[in-house]
C-alpha positions as CSV (number, residue, x, y, z in Angstrom):
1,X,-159.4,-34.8,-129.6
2,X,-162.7,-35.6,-128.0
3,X,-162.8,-35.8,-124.3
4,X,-163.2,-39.5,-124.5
5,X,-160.0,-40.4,-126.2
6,X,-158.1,-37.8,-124.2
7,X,-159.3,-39.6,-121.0
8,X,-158.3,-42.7,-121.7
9,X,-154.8,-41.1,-122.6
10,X,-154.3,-40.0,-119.4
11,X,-155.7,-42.7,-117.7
12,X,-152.9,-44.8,-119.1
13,X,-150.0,-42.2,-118.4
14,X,-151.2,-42.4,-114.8
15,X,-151.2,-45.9,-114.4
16,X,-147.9,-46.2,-116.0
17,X,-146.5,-42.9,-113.8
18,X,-148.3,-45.5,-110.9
19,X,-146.5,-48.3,-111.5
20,X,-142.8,-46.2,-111.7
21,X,-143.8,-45.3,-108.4
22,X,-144.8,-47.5,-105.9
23,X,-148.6,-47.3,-106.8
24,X,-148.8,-43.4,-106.9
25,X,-148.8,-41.5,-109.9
26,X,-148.1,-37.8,-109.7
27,X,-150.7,-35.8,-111.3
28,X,-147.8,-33.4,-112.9
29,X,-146.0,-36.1,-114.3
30,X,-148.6,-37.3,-115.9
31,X,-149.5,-33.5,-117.1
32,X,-146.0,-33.6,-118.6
33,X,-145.6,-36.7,-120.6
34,X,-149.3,-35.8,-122.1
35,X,-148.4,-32.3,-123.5
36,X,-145.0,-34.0,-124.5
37,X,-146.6,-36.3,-126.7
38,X,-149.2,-34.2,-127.9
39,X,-148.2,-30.8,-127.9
40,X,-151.0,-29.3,-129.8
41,X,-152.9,-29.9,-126.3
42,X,-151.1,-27.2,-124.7
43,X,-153.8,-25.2,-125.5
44,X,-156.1,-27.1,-123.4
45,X,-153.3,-27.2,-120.0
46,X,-155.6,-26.2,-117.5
47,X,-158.8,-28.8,-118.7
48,X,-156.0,-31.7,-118.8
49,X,-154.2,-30.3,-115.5
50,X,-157.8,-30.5,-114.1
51,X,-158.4,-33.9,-115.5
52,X,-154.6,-35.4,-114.6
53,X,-155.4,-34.8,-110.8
54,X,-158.7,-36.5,-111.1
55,X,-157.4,-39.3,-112.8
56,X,-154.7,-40.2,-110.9
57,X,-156.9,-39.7,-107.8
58,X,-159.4,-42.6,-109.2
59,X,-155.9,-44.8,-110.3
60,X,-154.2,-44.1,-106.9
61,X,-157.2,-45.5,-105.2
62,X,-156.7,-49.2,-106.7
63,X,-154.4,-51.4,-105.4
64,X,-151.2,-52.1,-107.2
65,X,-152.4,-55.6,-108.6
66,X,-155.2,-53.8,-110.6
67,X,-152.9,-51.5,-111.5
68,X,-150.6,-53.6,-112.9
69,X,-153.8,-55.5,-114.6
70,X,-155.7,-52.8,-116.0
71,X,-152.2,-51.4,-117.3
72,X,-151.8,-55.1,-119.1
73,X,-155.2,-55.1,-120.5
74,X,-154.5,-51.5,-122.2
75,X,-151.1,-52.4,-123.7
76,X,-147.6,-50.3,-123.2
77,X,-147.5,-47.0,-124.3
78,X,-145.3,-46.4,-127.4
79,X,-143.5,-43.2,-126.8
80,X,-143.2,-41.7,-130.5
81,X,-141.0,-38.8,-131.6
82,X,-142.5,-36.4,-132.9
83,X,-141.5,-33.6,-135.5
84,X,-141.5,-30.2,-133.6
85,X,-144.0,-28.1,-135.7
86,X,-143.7,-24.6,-137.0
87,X,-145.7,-21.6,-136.5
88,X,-149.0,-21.5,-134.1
89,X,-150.2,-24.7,-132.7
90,X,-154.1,-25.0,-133.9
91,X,-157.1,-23.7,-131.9
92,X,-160.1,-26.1,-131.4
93,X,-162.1,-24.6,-132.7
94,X,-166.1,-25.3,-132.5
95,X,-168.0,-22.0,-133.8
96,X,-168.5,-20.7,-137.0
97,X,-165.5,-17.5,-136.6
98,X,-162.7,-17.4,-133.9
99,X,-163.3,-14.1,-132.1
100,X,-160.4,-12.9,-129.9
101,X,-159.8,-10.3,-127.1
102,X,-156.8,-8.1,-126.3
103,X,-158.1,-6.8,-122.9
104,X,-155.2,-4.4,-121.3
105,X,-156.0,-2.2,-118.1
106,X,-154.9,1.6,-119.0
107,X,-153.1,2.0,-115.1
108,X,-149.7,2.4,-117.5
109,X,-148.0,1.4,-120.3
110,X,-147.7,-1.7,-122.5
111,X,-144.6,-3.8,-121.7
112,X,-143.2,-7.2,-123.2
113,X,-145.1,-9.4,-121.1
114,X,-148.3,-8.1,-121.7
115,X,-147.9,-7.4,-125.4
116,X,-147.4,-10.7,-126.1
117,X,-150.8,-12.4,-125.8
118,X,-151.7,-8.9,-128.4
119,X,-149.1,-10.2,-130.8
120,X,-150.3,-14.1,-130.4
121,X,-154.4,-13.1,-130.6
122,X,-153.6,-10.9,-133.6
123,X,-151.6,-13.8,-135.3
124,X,-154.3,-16.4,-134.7
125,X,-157.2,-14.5,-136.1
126,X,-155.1,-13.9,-139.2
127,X,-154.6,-17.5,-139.4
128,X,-158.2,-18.3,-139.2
129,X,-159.2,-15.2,-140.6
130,X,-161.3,-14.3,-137.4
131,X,-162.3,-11.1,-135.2
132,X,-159.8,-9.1,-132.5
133,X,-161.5,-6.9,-130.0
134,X,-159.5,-4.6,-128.3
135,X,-161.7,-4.0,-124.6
136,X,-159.8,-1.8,-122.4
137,X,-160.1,-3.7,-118.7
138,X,-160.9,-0.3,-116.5
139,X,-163.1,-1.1,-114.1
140,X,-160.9,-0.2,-111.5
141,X,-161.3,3.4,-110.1
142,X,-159.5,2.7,-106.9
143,X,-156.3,0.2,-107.1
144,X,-155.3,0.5,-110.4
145,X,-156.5,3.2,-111.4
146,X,-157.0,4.2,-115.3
147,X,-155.6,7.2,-116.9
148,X,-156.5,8.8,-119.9
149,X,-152.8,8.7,-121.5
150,X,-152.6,4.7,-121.3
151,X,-155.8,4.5,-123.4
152,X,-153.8,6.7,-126.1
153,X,-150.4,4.9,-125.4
154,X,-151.8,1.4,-125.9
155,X,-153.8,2.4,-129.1
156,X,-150.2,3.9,-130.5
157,X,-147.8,0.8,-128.8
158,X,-150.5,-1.6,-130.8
159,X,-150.5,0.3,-133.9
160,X,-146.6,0.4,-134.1
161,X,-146.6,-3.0,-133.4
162,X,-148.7,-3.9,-136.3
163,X,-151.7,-5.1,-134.7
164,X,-155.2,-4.2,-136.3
165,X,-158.3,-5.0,-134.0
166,X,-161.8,-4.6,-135.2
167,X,-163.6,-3.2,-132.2
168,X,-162.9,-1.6,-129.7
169,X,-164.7,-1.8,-126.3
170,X,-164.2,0.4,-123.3
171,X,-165.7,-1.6,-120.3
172,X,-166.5,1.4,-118.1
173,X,-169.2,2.8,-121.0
174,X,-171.0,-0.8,-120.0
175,X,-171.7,-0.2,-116.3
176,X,-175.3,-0.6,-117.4
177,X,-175.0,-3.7,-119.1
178,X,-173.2,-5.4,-115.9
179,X,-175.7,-3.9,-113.3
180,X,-178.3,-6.0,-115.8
181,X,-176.5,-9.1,-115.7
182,X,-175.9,-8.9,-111.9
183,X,-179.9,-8.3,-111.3
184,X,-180.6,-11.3,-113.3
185,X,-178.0,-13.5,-111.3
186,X,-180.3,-12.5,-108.1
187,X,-183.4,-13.7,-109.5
188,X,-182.0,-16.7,-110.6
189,X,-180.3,-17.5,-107.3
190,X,-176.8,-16.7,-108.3
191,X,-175.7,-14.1,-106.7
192,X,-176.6,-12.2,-103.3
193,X,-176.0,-8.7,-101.6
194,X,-173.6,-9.4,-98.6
195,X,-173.3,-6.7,-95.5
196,X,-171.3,-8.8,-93.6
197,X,-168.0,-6.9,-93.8
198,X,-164.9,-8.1,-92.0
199,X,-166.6,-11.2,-90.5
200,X,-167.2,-12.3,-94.5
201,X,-163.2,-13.3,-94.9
202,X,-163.5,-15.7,-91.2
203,X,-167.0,-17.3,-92.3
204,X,-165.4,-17.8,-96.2
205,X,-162.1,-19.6,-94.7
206,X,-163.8,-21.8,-92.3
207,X,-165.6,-22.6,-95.4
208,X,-169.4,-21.8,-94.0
209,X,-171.7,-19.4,-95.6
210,X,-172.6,-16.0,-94.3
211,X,-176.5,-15.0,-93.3
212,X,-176.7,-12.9,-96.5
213,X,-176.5,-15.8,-98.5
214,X,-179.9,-17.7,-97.9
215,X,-181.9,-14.3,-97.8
216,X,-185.0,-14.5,-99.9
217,X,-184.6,-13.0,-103.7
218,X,-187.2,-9.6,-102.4
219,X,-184.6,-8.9,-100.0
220,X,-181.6,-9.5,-102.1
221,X,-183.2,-7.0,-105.0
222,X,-184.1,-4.3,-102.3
223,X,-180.7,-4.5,-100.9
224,X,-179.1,-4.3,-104.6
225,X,-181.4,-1.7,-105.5
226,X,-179.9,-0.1,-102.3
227,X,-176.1,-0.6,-103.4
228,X,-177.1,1.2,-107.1
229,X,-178.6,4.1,-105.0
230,X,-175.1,4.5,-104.9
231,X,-174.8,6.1,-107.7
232,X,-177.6,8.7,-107.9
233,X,-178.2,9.0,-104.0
234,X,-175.3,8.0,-101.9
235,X,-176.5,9.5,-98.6
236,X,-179.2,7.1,-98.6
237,X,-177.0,4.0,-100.0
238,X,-174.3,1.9,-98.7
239,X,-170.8,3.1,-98.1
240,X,-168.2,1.6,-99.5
241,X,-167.2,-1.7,-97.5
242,X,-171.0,-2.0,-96.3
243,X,-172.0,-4.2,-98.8
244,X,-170.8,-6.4,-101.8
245,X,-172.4,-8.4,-104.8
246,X,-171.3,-12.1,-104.5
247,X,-171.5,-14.9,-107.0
248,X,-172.6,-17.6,-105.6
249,X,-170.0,-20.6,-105.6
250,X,-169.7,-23.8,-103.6
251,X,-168.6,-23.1,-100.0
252,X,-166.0,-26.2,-100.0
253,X,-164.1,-25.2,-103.0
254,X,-160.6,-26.2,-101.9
255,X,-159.6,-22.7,-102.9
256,X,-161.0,-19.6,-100.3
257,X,-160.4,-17.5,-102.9
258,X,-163.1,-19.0,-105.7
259,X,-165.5,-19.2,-102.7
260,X,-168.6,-17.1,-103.3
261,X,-166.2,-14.6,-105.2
262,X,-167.0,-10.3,-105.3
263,X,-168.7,-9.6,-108.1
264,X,-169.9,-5.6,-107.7
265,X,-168.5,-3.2,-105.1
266,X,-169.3,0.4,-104.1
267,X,-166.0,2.8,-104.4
268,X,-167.1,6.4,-102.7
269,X,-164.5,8.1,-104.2
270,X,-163.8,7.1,-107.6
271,X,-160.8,8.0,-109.4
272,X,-161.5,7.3,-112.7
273,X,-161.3,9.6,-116.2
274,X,-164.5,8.2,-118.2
275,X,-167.1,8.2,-115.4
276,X,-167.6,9.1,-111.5
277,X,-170.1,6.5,-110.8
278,X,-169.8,4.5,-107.4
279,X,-170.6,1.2,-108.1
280,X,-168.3,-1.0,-110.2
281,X,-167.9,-4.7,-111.3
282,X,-164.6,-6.7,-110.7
283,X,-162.2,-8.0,-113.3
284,X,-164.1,-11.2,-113.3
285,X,-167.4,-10.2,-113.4
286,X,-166.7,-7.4,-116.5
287,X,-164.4,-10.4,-118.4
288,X,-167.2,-12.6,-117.9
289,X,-169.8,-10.6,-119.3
290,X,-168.2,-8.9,-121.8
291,X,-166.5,-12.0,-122.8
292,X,-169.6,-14.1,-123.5
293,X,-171.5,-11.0,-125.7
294,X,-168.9,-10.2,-127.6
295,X,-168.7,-13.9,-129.1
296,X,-165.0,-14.6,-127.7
297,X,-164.2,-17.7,-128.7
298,X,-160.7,-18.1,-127.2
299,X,-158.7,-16.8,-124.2
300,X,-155.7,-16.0,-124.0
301,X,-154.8,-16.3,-120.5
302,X,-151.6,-15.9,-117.7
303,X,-151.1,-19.0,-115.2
304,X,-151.2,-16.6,-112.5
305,X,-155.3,-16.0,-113.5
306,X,-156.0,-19.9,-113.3
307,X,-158.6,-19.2,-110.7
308,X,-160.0,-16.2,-112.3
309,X,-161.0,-19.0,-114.8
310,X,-162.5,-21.4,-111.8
311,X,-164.9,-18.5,-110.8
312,X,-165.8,-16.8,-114.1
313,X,-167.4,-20.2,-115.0
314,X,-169.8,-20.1,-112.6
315,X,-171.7,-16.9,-114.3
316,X,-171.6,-18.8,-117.7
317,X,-173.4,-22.0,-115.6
318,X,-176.0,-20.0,-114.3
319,X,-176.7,-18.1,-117.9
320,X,-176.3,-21.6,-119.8
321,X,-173.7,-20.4,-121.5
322,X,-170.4,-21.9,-122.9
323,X,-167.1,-21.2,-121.7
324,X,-164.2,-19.6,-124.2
325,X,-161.5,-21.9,-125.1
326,X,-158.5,-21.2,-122.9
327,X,-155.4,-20.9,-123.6
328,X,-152.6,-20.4,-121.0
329,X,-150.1,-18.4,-121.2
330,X,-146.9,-18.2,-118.7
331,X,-144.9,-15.3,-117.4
332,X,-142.2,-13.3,-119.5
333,X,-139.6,-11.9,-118.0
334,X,-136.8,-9.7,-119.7
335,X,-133.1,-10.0,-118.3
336,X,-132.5,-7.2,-116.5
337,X,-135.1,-5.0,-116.9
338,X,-138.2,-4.1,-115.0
339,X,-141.6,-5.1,-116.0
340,X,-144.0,-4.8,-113.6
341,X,-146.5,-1.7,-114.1
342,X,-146.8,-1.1,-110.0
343,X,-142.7,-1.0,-110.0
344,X,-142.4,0.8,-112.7
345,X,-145.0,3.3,-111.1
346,X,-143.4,3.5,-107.7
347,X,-139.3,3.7,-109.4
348,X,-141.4,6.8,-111.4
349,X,-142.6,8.5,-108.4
350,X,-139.6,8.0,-106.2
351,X,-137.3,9.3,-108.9
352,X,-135.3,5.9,-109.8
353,X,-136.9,5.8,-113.5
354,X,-137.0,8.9,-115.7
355,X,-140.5,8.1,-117.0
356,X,-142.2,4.6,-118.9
357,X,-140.1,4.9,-121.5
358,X,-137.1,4.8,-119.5
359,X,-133.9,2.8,-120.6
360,X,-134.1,0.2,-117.8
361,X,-137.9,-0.8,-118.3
362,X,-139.6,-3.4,-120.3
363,X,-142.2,-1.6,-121.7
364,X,-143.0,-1.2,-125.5
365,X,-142.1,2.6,-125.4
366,X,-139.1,1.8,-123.9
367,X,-137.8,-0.8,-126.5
368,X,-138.7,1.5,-129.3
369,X,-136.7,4.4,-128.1
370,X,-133.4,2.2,-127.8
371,X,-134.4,1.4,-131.5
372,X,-135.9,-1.9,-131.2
373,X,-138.3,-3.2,-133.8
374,X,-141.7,-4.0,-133.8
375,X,-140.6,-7.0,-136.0
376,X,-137.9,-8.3,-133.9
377,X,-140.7,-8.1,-131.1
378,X,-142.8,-10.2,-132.9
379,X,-140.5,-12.6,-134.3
380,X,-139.2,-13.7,-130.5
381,X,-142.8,-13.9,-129.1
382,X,-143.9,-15.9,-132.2
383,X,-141.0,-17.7,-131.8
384,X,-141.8,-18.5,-128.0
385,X,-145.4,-19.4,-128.9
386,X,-148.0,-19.5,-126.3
387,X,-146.4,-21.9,-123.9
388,X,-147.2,-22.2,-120.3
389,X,-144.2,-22.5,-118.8
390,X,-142.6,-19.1,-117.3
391,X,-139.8,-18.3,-118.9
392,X,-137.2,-15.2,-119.1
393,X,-135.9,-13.6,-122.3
394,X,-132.4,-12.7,-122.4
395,X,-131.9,-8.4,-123.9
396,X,-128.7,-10.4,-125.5
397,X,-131.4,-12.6,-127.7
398,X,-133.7,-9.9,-128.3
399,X,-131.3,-7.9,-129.3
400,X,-129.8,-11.0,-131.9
401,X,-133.3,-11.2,-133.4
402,X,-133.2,-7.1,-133.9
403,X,-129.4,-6.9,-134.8
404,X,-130.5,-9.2,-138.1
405,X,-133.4,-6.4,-139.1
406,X,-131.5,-3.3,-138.1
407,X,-127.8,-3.9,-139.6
408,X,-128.6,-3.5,-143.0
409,X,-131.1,-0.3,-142.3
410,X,-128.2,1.3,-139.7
411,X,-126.3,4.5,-141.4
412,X,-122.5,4.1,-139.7
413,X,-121.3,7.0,-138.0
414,X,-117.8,7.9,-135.6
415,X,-119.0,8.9,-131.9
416,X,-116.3,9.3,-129.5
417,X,-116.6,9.2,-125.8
418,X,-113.6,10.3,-124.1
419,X,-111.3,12.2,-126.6
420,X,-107.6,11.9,-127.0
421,X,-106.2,15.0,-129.3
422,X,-103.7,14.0,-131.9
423,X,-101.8,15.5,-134.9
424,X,-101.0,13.8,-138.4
425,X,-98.4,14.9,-140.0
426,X,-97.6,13.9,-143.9
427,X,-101.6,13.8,-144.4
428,X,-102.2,15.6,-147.7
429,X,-105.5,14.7,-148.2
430,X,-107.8,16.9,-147.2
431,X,-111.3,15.1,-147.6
432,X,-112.3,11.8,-146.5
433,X,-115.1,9.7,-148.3
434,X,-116.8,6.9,-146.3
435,X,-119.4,4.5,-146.9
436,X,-122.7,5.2,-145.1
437,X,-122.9,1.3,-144.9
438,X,-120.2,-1.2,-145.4
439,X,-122.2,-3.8,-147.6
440,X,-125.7,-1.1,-148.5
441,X,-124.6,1.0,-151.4
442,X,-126.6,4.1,-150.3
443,X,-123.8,7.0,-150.1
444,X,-121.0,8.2,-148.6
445,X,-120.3,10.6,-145.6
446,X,-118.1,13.6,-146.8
447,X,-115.7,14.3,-143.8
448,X,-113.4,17.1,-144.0
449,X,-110.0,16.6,-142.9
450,X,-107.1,19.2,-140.9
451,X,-103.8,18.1,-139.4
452,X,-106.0,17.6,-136.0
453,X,-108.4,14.7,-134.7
454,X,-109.3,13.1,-132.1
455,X,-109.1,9.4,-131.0
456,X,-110.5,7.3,-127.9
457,X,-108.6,8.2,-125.5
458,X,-108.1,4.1,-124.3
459,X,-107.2,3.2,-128.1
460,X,-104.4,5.7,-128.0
461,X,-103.1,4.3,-124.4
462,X,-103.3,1.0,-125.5
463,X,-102.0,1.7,-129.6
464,X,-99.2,4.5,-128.5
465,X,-96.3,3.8,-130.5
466,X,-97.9,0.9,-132.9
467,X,-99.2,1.7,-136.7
468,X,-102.8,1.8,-136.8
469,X,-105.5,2.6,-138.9
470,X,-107.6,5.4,-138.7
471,X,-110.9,3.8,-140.2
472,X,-111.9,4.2,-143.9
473,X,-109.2,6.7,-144.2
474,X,-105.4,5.9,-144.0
475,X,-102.7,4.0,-141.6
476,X,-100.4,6.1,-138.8
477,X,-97.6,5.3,-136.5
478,X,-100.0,6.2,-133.5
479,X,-98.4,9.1,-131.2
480,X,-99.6,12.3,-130.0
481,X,-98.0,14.0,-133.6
482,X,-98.6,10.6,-135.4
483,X,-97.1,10.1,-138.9
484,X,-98.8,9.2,-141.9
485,X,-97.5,5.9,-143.3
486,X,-99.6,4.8,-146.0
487,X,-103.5,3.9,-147.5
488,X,-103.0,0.0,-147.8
489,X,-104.8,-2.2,-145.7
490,X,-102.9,-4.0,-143.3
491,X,-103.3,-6.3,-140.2
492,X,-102.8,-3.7,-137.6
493,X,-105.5,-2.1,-135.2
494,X,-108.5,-0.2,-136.5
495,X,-109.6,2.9,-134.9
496,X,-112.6,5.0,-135.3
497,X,-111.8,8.8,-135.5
498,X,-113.0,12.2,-135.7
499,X,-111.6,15.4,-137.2
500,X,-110.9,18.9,-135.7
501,X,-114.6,19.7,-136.4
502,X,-117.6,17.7,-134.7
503,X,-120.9,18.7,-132.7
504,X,-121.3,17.1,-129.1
505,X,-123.6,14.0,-128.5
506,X,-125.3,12.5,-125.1
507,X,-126.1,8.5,-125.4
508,X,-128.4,7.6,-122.9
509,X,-127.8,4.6,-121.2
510,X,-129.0,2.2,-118.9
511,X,-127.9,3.8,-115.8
512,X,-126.7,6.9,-116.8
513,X,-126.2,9.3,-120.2
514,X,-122.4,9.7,-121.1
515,X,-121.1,13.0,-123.0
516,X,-119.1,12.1,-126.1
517,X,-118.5,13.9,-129.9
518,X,-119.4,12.7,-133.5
519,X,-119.3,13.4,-136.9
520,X,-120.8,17.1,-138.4
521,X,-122.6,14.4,-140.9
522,X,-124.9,12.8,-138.5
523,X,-127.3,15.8,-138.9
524,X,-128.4,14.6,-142.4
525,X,-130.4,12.1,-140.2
526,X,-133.8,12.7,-138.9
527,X,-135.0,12.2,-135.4
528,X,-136.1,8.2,-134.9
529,X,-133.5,6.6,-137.1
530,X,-131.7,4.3,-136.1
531,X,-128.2,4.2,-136.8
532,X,-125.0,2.6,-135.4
533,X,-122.1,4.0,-134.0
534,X,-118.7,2.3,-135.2
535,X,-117.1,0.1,-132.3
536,X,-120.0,1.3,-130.0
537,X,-123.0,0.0,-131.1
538,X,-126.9,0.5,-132.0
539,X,-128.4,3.8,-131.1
540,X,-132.0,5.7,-132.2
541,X,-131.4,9.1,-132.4
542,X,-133.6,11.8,-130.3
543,X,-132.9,15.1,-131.0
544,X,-130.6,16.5,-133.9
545,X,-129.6,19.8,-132.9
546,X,-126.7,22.4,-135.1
547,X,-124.5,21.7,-132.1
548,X,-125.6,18.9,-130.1
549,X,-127.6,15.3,-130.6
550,X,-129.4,13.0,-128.1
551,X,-129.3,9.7,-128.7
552,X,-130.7,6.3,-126.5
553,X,-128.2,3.3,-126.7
554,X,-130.0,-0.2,-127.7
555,X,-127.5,-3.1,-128.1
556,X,-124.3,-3.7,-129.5
């Protein structure tokens, strides 16, 4: 849609939202009924956001009598239903090849949130047939620090995931590249070496600029050629705090935040595993950069870095450059579990998780050890599309979308977690043959069979005295010496069961691991399948061991 016709769109949604309310139309409203009529524009949010306040600044201005006329002259607005489309909205597109970028900082491990604009950026250059670049974000050597395991963990989370990129970039091999750039932005005018410390935050929020600012551009080289000294000769550079690299902005942006914005620091004590130099670019500085000579065409991009956007674009104004397509992206939460990297970190350290894979965290390691699947991932994020509104996924309907891939692939097995000892009496068969799978023909499990076995123990409390049937193999009068009483099926109560011989099992839960026994024929599984445990649920087995297995509980 050219910018044009999608002005005069809004204009009209804002003089309508104008006349609903007493001559002032509310910029969100307006935002709302525009992406609800054209929803293939929720790619563009932040432009029309952008333009909706404008807009209904310029309409609120008129009185309501040229409201009411201009509306007149424009005609009423049709509101037309629309069929809700399928699959990913379209890009804009205006380059030859749509070049994405996946750009994840290694301070920990992938989780749902995070993975999703992967999934999204992989699907859309497979619909167009375009470029992914995976560039690992780890310019950071002081708050969130890299490691050298994330960098592995987020190539092998990808992988499993299915997503193929076709370069890979590690931003902290490009110091040189960024300390180029920044020069350049001095001798241009658009950047400047500030000294000015703690007063800097007072001057910035009073909206005034600092005395660095207007320096002439000798000065401002000398004193970055000072800052890079840095790295090669620190007792004769600045310390860390002492001075800054700052993009020049506009001093009455109405946020502080985008106001001549930190572009390069000096970190005297690095923490990083790729490189122990002491001066380093900021996020937006490196995404800037990087973003524009790598040919990325579109951004995918969280509400929460809307301002990131407001100060990246100043660097591509000053290069005469053009801006990525944005497209924004809101938070994903998961019910119940913990996503957050620095929480994650901090429940690690102070013993409340057992590690990033833990049961009660959102990451991608975590999901796959309870046995979810990368497709079921995919499916729900798909599904969910790259809207802006925040949103929280329910474990309940992530684990509906997994239950559908997993049931069929699921071996059936009898775990018992708190065992009730019984006898059968009048039993003569001495072998039990059950169905791997109730509907897959793919074997049988070969149980042998005493005058012993075991039951829950809250089946037999609630059962004593009833017939029931012992699962896949025959019906009882339930007691502790229960009598057989036949094969034929019958509306009574099922029961899973066990015989006399059985190795022990630990399911790892949520919040804790419970101590149980199952089948001798579980061991005929390898570690990583998944498998389901009658009456119990979904479980992705561990370790297999001749007398023991571990297993991590996903969903029922």
């Amino acid at each position: 849609m050219e910018n044009n016709e999608l002005n005069a769109i809004i204009r009209k949604y804002a003089l309508v939202n104008a006349t609903e309310h007493e001559g002032v139309a509310q910029p969100k409203s307006v935002l709302g009924r525009v992406l609800a009529e054209y929803p293939d524009l929720r790619l563009r949010v932040l432009e029309i956001k952008n333009l909706s306040e404008r807009v209904c600044d310029e309409v609120n201005r008129l009185t309501t009598e040229k409201q009411k006329k201009e509306l007149e002259s424009v005609g009423p607005i049709e509101m037309i239903k629309k069929e809700e489309r399928k699959g990913l909205p379209d890009l804009d597109i205006n380059r030859d090849r749509v070049v994405m970028r996946f750009a994840p900082n290694p301070d920990g491990a992938l989780h749902l949130g995070n993975a999703r604009p992967a999934i999204l950026c992989h699907e859309y250059v497979k619909k167009y047939k375009g470029l992914l670049i995976l560039r690992f974000d780890d310019t950071d050597p002081k708050i969130k620090k890299p490691d050298k395991k994330y960098y592995t963990w987020i190539r092998e989370d990808l992988k499993w995931l299915g997503i193929k990129w076709d370069k890979e970039v590690i931003s902290s091999k490009r110091l040189n590249i960024y300390y180029k750039h920044a020069e350049a932005l001095i001798k241009i005018g658009g950047a400047y070496v500030c000294t000015c410390s703690d007063a800097w935050k007072k001057l910035r929020d009073a909206g005034k600029p600092c005395p660095c600012r207007d320096a002439s551009k000798e000065t401002q080289t000398k004193k970055w050629k000072k800052m890079l000294s840095a790295n090669t000769k620190p007792k004769n550079a600045y310390r860390e705090g002492e001075a800054v690299l700052r993009i020049k902005t506009n001093m009455e942006l109405k946020n502080p935040e985008a106001r001549d914005w930190p572009a390069v620091r000096i970190v005297d004590s690095p923490e990083h595993p790729l490189g122990k130099k002491r001066v380093w670019p900021l996020y937006n500085f490196a995404s800037a950069i990087d973003d524009h000579l790598l040919g990325v065409t579109h951004i995918m991009r969280g509400q929460e870095h809307a301002t990131n956007e407001i100060k990246q674009r100043f660097v591509y104004q000053y290069f005469k450059w053009s801006y990525p397509f944005t497209i924004i992206l809101g938070r994903i939460s998961l019910s119940n579990m913990v996503l957050s990297k620095s929480e994650i970190r901090e429940g690690i350290e102070k013993d409340i998780f057992r590690g990033w894979d833990d049961p009660k965290v959102g990451t991608i390691r975590s999901l796959r050890r309870r046995g979810y699947s990368a497709e079921a991932i995919r499916q729900i994020i798909m599904d969910i599309g790259p809207k802006p509104s925040d949103m929280t996924i329910s474990l309940e309907n992530l684990s509906a979308y997994n239950r559908k891939i997993i049931d069929k692939k699921a071996n059936r097995y009898f775990f018992i977690h708190d065992p009730k000892k019984i006898e059968v009496t009048g039993l003569k068969t001495k072998n039990a043959k059950i169905a791997l799978h109730p509907e897959e023909k793919r074997g049988f499990r070969n149980i042998s069979l005493g005058k012993y076995f075991f039951v829950e123990k809250s089946d037999f409390l609630s059962c004593r005295g009833q017939e029931v049937r012992l699962m896949g193999l025959c019906n009882i009068k339930l007691a502790e010496k229960s009598k057989f009483t036949g094969t034929e099926l019958k509306a009574v109560p099922k029961m899973h069961w066990l015989p006399s011989k059985f190795i022990k099992a630990n399911i790892i839960m949520q919040e804790k691991t419970i101590k149980g026994i199952v089948e001798t024929s579980i061991k005929k599984e390898k570690p990583g399948a998944i498998i389901q445990f009658e009456r119990f649920g979904f479980c992705r087995l561990e370790k297999i061991g001749k007398k023991e297995i571990i297993a991590v509980f996903g969903h029922k």
